[in-house]
DRENVEX-296214 format. One record per residue: residue number from 1; residue in three letters; x, y, z of N, C-alpha, C, CB in turn. Coordinates in steps of 0.2 Angstrom, whole numbers, plus 5000, padded with zeros to 4 digits. Glycine has a CB too. Layout:
N
[selum NUM "ALA" [X Y Z] [X Y Z] [X Y Z] [X Y Z]];
...
//
This chain:
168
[selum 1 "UNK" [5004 4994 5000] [5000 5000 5000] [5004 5006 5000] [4995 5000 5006]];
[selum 2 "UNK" [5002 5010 4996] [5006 5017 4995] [5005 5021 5000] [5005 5022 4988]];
[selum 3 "UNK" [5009 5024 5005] [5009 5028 5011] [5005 5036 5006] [5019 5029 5016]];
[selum 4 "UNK" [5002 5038 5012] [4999 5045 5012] [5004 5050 5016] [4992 5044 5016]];
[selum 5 "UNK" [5004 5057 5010] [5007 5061 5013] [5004 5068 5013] [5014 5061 5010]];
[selum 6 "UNK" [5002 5070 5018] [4995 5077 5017] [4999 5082 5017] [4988 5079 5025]];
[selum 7 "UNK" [4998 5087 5013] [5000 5093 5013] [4995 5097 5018] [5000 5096 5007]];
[selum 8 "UNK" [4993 5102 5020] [4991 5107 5026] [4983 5107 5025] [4996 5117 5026]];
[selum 9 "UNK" [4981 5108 5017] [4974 5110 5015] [4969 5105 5018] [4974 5110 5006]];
[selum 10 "UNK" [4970 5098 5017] [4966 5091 5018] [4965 5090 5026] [4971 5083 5015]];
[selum 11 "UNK" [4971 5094 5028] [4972 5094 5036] [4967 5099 5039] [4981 5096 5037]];
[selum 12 "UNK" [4967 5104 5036] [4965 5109 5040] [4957 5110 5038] [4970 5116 5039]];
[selum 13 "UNK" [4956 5106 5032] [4949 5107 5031] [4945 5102 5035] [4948 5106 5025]];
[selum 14 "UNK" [4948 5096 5036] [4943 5088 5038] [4944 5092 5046] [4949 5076 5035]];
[selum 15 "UNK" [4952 5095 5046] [4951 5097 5053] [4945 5102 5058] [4957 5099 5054]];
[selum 16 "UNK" [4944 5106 5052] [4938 5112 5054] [4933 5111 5054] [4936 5116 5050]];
[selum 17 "UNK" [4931 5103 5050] [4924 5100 5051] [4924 5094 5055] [4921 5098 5044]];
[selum 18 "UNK" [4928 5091 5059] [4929 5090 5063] [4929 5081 5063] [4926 5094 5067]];
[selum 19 "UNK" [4932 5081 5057] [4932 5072 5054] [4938 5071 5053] [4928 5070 5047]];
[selum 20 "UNK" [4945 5074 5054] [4951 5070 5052] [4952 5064 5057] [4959 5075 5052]];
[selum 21 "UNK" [4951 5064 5061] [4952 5059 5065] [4951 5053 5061] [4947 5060 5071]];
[selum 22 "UNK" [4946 5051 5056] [4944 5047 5052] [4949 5045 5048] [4938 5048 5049]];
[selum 23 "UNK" [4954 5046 5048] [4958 5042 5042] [4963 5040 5046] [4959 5047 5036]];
[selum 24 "UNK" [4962 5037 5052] [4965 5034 5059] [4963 5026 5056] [4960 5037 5069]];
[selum 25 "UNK" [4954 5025 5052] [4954 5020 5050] [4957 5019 5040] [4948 5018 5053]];
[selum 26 "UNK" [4960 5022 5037] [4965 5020 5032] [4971 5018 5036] [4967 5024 5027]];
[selum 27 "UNK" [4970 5011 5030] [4977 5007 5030] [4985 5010 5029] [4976 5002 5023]];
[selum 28 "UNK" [4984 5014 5026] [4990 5015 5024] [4996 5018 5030] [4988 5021 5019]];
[selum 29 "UNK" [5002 5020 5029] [5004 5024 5033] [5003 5030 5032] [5010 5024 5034]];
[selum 30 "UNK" [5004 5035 5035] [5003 5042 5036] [5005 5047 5037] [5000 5043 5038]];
[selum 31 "UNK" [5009 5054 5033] [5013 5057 5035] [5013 5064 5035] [5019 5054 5032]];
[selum 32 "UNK" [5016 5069 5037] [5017 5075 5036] [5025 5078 5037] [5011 5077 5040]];
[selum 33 "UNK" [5024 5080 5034] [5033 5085 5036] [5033 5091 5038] [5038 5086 5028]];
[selum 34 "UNK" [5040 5092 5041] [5042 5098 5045] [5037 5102 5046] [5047 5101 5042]];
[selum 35 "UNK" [5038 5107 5039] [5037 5110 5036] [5030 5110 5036] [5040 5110 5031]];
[selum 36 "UNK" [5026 5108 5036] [5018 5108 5037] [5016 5106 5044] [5014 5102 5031]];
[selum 37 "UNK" [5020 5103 5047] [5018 5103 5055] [5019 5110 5058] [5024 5097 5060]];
[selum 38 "UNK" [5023 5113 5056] [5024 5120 5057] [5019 5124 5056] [5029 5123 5052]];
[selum 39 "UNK" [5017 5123 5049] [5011 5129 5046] [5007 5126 5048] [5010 5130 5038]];
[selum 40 "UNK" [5002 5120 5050] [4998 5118 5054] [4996 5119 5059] [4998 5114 5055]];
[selum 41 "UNK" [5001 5115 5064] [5002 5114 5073] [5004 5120 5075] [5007 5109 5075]];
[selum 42 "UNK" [5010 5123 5072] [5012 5128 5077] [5011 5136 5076] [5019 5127 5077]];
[selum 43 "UNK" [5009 5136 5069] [5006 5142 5067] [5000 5142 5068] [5007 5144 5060]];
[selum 44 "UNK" [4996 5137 5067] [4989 5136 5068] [4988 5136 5076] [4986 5130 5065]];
[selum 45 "UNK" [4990 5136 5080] [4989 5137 5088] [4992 5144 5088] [4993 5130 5095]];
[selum 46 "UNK" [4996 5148 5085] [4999 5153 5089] [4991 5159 5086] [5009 5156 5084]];
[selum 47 "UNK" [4988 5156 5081] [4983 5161 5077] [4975 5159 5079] [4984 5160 5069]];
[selum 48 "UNK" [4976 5152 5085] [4970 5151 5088] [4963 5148 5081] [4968 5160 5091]];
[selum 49 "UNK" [4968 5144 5080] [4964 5139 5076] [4963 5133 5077] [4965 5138 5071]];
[selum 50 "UNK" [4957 5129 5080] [4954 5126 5084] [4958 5119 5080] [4944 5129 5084]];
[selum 51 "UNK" [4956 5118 5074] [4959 5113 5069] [4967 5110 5074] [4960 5117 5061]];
[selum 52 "UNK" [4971 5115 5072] [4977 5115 5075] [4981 5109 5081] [4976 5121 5078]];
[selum 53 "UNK" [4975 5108 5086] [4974 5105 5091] [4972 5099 5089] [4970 5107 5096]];
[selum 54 "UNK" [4967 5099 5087] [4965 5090 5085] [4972 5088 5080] [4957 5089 5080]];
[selum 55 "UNK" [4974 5090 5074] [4979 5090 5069] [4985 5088 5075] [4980 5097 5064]];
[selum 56 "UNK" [4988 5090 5082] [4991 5089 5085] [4993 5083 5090] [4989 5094 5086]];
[selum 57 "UNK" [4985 5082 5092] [4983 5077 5096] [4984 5068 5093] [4976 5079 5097]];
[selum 58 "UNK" [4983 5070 5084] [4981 5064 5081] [4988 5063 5078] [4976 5065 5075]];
[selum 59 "UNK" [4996 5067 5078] [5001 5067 5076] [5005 5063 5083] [5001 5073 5073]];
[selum 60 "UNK" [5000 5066 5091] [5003 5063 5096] [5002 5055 5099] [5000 5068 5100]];
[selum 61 "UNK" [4998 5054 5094] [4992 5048 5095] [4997 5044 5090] [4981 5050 5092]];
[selum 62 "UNK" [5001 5045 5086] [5004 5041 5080] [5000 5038 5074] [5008 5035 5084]];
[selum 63 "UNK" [4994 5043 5072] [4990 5039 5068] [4994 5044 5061] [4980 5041 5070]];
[selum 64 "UNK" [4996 5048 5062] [5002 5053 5057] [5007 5055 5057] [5000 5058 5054]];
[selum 65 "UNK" [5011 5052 5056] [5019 5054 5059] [5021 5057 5055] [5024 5050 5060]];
[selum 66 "UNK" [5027 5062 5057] [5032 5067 5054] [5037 5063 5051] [5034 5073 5060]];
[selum 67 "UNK" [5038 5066 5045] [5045 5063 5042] [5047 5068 5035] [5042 5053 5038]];
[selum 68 "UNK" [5054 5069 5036] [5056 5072 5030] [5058 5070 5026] [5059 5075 5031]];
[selum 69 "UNK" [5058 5074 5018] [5062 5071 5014] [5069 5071 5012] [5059 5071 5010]];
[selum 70 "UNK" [5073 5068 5010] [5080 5069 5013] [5084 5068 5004] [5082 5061 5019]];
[selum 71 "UNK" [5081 5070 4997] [5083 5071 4993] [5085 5079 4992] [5078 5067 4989]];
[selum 72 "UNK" [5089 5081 4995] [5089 5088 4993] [5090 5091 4986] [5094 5091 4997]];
[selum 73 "UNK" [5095 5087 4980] [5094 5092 4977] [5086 5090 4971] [5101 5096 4973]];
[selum 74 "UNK" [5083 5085 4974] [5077 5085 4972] [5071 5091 4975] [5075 5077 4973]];
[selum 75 "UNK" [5073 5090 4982] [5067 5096 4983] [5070 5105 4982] [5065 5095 4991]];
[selum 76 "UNK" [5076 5104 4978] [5080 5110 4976] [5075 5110 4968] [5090 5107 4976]];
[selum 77 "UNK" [5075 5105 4965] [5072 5105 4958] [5065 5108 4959] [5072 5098 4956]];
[selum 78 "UNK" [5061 5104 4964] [5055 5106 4965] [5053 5114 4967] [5052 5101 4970]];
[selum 79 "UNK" [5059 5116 4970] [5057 5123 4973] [5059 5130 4968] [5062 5123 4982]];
[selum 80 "UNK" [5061 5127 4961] [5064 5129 4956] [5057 5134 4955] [5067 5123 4950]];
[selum 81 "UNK" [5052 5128 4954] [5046 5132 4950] [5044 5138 4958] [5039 5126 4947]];
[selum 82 "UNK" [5044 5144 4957] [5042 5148 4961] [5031 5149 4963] [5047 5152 4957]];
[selum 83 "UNK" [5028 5146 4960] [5023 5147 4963] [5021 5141 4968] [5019 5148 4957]];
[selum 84 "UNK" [5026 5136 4967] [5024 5130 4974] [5026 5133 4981] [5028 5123 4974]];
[selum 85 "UNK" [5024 5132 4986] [5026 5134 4992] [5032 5130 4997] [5020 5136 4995]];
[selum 86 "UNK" [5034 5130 5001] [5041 5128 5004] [5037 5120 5008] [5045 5136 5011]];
[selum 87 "UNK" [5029 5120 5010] [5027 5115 5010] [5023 5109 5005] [5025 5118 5014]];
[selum 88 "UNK" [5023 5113 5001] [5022 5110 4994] [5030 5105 4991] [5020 5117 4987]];
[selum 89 "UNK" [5034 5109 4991] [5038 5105 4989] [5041 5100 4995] [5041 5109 4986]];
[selum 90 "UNK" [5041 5101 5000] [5043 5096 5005] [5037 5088 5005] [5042 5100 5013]];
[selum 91 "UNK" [5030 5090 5003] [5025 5084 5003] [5029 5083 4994] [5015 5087 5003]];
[selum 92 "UNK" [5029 5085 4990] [5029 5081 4985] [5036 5078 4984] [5026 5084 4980]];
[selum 93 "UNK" [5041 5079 4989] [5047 5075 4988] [5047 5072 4993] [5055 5078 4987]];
[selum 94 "UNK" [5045 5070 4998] [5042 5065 5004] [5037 5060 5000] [5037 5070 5012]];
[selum 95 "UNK" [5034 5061 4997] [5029 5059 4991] [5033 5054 4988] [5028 5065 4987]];
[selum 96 "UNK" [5038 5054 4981] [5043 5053 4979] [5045 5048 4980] [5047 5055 4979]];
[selum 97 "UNK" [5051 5050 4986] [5054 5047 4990] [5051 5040 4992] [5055 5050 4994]];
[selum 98 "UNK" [5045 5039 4995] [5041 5036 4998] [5038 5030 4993] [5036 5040 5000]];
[selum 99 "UNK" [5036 5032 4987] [5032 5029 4983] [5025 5030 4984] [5033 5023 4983]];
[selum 100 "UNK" [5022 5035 4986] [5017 5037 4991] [5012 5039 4988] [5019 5041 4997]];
[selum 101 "UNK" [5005 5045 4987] [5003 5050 4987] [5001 5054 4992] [4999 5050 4985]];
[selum 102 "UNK" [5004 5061 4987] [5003 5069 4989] [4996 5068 4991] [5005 5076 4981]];
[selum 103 "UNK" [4993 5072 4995] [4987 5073 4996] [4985 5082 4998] [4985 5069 5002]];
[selum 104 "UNK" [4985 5085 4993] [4985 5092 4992] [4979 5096 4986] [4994 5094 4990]];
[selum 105 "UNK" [4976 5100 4990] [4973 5105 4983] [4975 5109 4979] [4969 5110 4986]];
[selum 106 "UNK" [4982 5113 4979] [4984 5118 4978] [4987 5114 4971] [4987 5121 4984]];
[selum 107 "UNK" [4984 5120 4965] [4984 5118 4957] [4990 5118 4957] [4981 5122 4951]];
[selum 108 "UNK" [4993 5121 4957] [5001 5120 4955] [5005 5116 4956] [5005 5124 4956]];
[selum 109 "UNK" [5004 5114 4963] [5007 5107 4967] [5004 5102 4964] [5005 5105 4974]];
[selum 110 "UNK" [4996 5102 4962] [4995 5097 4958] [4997 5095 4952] [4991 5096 4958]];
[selum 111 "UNK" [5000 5102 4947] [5002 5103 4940] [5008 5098 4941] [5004 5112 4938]];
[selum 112 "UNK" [5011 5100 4947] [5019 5098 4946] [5021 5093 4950] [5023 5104 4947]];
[selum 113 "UNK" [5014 5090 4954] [5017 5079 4954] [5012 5078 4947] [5013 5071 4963]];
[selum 114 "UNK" [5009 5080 4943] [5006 5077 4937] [5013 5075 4933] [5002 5082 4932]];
[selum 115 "UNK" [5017 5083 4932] [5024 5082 4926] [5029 5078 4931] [5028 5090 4924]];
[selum 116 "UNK" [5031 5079 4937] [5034 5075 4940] [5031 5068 4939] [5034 5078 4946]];
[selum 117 "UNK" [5027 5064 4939] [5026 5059 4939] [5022 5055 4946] [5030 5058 4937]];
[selum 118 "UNK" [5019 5060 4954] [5019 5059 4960] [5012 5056 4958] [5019 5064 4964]];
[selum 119 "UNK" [5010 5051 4962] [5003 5051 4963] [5000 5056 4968] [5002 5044 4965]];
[selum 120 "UNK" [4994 5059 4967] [4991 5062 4972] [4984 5063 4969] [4995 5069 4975]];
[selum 121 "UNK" [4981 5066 4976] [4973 5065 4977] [4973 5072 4980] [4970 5058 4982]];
[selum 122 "UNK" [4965 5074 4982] [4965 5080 4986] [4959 5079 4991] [4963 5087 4980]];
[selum 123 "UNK" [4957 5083 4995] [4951 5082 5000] [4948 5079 4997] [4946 5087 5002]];
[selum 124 "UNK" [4943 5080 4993] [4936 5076 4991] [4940 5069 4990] [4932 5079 4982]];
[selum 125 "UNK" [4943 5067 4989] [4947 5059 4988] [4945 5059 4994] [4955 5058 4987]];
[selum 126 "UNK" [4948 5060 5000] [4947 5058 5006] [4941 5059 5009] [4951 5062 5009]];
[selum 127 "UNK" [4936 5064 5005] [4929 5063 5009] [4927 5057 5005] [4923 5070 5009]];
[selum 128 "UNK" [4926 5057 5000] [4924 5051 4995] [4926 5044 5000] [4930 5051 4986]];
[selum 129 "UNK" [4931 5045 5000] [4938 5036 5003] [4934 5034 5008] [4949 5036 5008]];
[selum 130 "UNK" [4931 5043 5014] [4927 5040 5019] [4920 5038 5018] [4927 5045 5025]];
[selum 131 "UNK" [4918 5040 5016] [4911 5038 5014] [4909 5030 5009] [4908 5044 5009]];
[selum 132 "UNK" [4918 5029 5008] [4914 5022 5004] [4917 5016 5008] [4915 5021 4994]];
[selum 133 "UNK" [4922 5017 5012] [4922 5013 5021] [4919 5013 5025] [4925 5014 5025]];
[selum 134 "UNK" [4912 5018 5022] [4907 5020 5027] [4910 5021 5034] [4900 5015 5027]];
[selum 135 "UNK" [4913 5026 5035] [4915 5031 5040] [4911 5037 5041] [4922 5033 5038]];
[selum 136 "UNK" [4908 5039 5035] [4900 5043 5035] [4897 5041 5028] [4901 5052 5037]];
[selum 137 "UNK" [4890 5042 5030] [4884 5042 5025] [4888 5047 5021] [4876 5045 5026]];
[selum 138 "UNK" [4881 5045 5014] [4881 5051 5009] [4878 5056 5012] [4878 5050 5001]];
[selum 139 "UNK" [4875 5057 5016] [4872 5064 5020] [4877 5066 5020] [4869 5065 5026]];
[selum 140 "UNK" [4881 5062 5028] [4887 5068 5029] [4892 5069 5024] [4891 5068 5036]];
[selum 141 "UNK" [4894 5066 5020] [4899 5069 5016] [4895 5074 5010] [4903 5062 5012]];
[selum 142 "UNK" [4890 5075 5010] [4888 5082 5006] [4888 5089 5013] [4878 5081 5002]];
[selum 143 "UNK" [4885 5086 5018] [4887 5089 5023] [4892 5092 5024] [4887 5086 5027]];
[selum 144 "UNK" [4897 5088 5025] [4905 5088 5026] [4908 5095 5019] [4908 5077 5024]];
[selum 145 "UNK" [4906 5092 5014] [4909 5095 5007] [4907 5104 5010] [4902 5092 4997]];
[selum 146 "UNK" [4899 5105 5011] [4896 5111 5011] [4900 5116 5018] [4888 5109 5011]];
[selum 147 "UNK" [4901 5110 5022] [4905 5115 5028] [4911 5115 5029] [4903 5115 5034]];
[selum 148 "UNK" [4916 5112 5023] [4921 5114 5021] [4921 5120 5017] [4924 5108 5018]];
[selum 149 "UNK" [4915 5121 5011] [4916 5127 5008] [4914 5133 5013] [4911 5126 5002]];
[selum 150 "UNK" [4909 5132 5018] [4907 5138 5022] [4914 5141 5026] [4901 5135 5029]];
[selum 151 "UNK" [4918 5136 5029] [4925 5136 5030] [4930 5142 5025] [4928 5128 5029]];
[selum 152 "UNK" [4928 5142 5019] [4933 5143 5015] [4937 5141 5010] [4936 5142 5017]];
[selum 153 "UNK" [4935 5132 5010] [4937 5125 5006] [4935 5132 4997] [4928 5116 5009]];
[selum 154 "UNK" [4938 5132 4993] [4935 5132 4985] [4938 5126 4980] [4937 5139 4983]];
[selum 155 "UNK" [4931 5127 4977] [4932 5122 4971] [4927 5125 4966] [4930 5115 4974]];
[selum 156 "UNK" [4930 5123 4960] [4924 5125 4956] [4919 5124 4954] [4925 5127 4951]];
[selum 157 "UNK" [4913 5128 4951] [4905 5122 4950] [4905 5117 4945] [4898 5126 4947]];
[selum 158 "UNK" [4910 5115 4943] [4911 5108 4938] [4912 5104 4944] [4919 5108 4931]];
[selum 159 "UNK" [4920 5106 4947] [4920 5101 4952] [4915 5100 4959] [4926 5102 4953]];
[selum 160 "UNK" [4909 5104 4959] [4905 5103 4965] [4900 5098 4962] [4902 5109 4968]];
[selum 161 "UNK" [4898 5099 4956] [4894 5095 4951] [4898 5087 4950] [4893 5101 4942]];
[selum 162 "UNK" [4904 5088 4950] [4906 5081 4948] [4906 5077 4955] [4913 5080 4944]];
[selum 163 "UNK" [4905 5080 4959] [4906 5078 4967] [4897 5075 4969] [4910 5086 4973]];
[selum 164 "UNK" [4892 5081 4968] [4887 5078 4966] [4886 5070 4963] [4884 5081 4961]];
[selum 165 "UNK" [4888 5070 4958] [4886 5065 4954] [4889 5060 4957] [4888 5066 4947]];
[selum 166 "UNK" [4894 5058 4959] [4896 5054 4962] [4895 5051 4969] [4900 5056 4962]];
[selum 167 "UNK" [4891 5056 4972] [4886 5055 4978] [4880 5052 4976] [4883 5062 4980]];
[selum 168 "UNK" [4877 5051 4970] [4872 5048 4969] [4872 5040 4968] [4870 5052 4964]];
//
């Protein structure tokens, strides 16, 4: 099984709606780096974000461990392109490395494990994965979808329509 590596977005959203805990039941391993424990955990409690703490607890609990990636001038390559961010490119060479999937929203991250060759997925993967382990109904994962967007969560009306459809 290919290990799971979340970037901050999957984290902080499942974390705001108050269902990451749920992916304690995937198989897989689970990871996050430095660099996103940072912009999560430690920035997210200095700025009083409620998410922060659970994301914290579940990393204390060993259901997602911290692990860097240790290809430097691969994550030298990756940080080449200037519109990925410093956590972006740490998930998608931990990623790599691993044999794993990125698990990240952000288009450019995903532009660039497409050309890179990374496997990755984004939230809706993860709400999807839970709902069809029935970890929750299709209620709450439209539920779940709508108060990830109330949060903040964007996606576009193709992709809220294809998320429909797939609910049905």
């Amino acid at each position: 099984m290919k290990p799971l590596v979340f970037d901050a977005t999957p984290l902080i959203y499942l974390g705001k709606i108050k269902i990451l805990d749920k992916v304690a039941h995937f198989p897989e391993d689970k990871y996050i780096t430095k660099s996103i424990f940072r912009e999560v955990v430690e920035r997210g409690k200095e700025i009083g974000e409620t998410e922060a703490f659970m994301i914290e607890k579940i990393i204390e609990a060993g259901i997602i461990k911290i692990k860097n990636p240790h290809n430097k001038k691969y994550i030298h390559h990756l940080a080449d392109n200037p519109k990925i961010h410093q956590g972006d490119v740490d998930t998608l060479a931990l990623a790599s490395e691993l044999g794993g999937i990125a698990l990240l929203d952000d288009e450019e991250a995903r532009g660039m494990a497409q050309m890179e060759g990374i496997g990755h997925h984004g939230t809706i993967y993860l709400l999807l994965r839970m709902m069809k382990m029935k970890l929750i109904t299709k209620k709450e994962t439209l539920e779940s979808l709508n108060e990830m967007i109330h949060h903040g969560w964007r996606c576009s009306t193709d992709l809220y329509a294809d998320i429909l459809l797939k609910l049905k």
